[in-house]
N, C-alpha and C positions, 0 to 999 in steps of 0.2 A: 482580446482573448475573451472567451464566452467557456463559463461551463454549463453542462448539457448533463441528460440522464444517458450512461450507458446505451448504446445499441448492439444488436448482432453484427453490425459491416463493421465494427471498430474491433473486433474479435484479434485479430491478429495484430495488428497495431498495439493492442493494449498489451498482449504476450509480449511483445518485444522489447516493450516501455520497460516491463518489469523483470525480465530478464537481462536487456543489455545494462539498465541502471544496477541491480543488484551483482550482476557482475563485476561492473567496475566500483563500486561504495563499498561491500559489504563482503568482497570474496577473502578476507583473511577473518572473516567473522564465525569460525566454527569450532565447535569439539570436536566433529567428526569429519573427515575433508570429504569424505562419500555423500555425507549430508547436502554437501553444498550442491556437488555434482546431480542429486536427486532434485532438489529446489528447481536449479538450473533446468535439467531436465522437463521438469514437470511443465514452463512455460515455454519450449520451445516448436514450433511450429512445425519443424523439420522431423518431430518425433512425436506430436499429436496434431490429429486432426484440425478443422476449425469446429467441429461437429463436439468434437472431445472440449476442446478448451473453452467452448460456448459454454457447453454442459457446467462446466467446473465455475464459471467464471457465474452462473446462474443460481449459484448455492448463499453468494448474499443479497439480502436485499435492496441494500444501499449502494447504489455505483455511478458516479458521477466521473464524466472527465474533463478536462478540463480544452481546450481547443483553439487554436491560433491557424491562423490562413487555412482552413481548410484538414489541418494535420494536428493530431491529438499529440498532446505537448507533457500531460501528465492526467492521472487517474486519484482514484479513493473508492476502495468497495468495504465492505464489513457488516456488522448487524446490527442494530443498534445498540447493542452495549459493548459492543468490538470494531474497532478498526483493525482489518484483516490487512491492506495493501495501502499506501500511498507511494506512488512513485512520481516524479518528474524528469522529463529525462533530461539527459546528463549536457545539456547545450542550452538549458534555459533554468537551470538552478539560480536562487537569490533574488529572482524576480518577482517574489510574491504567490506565487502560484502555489504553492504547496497549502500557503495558509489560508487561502482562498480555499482550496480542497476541504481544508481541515473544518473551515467556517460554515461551510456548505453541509459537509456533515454534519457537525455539530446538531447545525438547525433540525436537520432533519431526526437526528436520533435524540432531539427532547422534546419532541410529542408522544414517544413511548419509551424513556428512561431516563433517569435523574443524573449515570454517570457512566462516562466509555473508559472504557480499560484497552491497552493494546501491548502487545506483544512487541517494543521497538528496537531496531537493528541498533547496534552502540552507535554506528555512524548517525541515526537520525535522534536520537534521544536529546542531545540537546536542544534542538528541532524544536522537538514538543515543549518541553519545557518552558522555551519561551511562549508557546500557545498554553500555556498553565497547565501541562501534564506534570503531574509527581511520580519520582520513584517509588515503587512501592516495594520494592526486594533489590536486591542485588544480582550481580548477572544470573541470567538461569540458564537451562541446556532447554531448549526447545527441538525436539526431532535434529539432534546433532547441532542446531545452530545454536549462537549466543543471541539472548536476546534480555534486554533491560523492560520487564515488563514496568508497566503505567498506569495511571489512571487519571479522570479527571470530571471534577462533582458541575455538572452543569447548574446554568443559574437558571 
């Protein structure tokens, strides 16, 4: 497995990573069930372009994925003081790849910040945790979803 910086031909692949994952983890994760449908929506190919989800998928600066035979296996984008998305899909969980993602960033967002905060699904919070993300609240309502925001003071 090799991670790589983001490209445009990974555009939909990376859409589906985080739409089929978040479907199956995270779809009883809402205050509002329309919220989720809107999530959903918003990564699906079938209902945006690749033109569109390029666009969107181009608003952070950090985005790594992660990649096996040929076929993108799990991602990470955000800003440096946000992890916006980690997903792996749902066939290679437990392998280490996530925290590889996480590592990866890490690296990269402490040449310009001391600490990443993220917005995390309940399903992945313990996740971070063991990569040394703290609670910092209790569940909150994020645009209808539940999310346990985080954070975590790099060294």
């Amino acid at each position: 497995m090799r991670i790589r910086k983001f490209q445009r031909k990974d555009t939909i692949a990376v859409a589906l990573i985080i739409r089929n994952t978040f479907k199956k983890f995270n779809s009883k994760e809402y205050f509002k069930k329309d919220a989720l449908k809107t999530y959903l929506n918003h990564y699906d190919p079938k209902l945006n372009s690749e033109e569109k989800l390029y666009s969107n998928f181009q608003r952070t600066s950090i985005f790594y994925v992660a990649e096996e035979n040929n076929q993108i296996v799990g991602l990470i984008r955000g800003i440096p003081e946000r992890i916006v998305n980690l997903f792996v899909d749902k066939n290679q969980h437990k392998k280490g790849i996530g925290k590889k993602l996480v590592l990866k960033f890490e690296n990269e967002a402490k040449k310009y910040v001391d600490k990443i905060n993220i917005r995390s699904s309940l399903y992945a919070s313990s996740f971070y945790e063991k990569m040394g993300y703290k609670k910092t609240t209790g569940i909150r309502n994020f645009r209808g979803l539940k999310v346990s925001p985080m954070k975590k003071v790099l060294n």
